[in-house]
C-alpha positions, 0 to 999 in steps of 0.5 A, a space after each residue: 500500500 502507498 501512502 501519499 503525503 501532500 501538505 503545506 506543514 508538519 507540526 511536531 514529529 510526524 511517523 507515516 506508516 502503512 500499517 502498525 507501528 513499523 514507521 517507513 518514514 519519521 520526521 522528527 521535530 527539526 525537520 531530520 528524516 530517517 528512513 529506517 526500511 530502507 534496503 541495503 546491504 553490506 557485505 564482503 568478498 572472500 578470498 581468491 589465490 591463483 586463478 584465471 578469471 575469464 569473463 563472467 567469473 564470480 567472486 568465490 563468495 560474498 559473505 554477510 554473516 560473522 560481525 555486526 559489520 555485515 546486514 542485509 535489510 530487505 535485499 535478497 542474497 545469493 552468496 553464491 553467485 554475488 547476486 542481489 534482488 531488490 524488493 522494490 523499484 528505485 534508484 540504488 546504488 552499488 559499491 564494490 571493492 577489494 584488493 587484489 594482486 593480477 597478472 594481466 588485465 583484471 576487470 571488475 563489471 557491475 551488472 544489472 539484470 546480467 547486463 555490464 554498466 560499469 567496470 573498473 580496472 587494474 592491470 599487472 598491479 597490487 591495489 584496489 580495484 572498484 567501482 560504483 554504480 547508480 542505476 534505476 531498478 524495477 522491483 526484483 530486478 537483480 544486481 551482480 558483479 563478475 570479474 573477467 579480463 583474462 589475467 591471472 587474480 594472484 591473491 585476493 584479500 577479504 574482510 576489512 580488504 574488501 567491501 560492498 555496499 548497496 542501498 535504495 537512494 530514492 
């Protein structure tokens, strides 16, 4: 159910909600929103040694489980494949980053509904590689990253080495 706010002036702290006492918007006394249902995620990826990484080549997992660091609200994850559902249509935004030692060209693609619309790049280096994307999403839309480029990932590192984030913007 939506809900449809139109007026001139809030008086006081406001909360707007479908149903019950889960508020999908606050607006405190200052004029300060939160948003507290907003989907988002954040994760990391594991580690790699030693592989050749043709395009299309996932991660060899994400994680989003271990330290409070980690949180899923509202997103669906498949830690296998990297894959994220989004529950409902807006624009979100995708962050993705880790470090990593290659031989060769390393391409890190984000993907919407198994379409590239962004990639970073390293090449023969130790360093991060990353990239962010801003894309609008119908509702159950999907969002992935791959790796590919042909080179050789040398080693990868997880944890506080690498991150992904990814939440609703509007």
């Amino acid at each position: 159910m939506a809900v449809t706010l139109n007026t001139s002036s809030i008086t006081g702290a406001t909360n707007i909600s479908a149903s019950g006492t889960t508020y999908g918007l606050t607006i405190d006394s200052n004029g300060y929103t939160s948003k507290p249902l907003t989907p988002c995620y954040q994760g990391y990826i594991g580690s790699l040694y030693n592989v050749g990484l043709p395009y299309g080549t996932p991660p060899i997992y994400i994680a989003s489980s271990g330290t409070t660091y980690w949180f899923s609200q509202g997103i669906t994850v498949n830690e296998a494949t990297a894959t994220f559902t989004v529950p409902v249509a807006g624009m979100y935004t995708l962050y993705v980053q880790q470090l990593v030692r290659v031989s060769g060209a390393l391409y890190l693609y984000l993907q919407r509904n198994g379409t590239s619309f962004a990639h970073g790049y390293v090449n023969d280096d130790m360093c991060d590689i990353r990239c962010t994307l801003t894309i609008s999403c119908a509702a159950n839309d999907t969002l992935n990253f791959v790796y590919g480029g042909g080179g050789t990932l040398n080693e990868s590192w997880a944890g506080a080495h690498s991150s992904i984030f990814l939440y609703q913007i509007g």
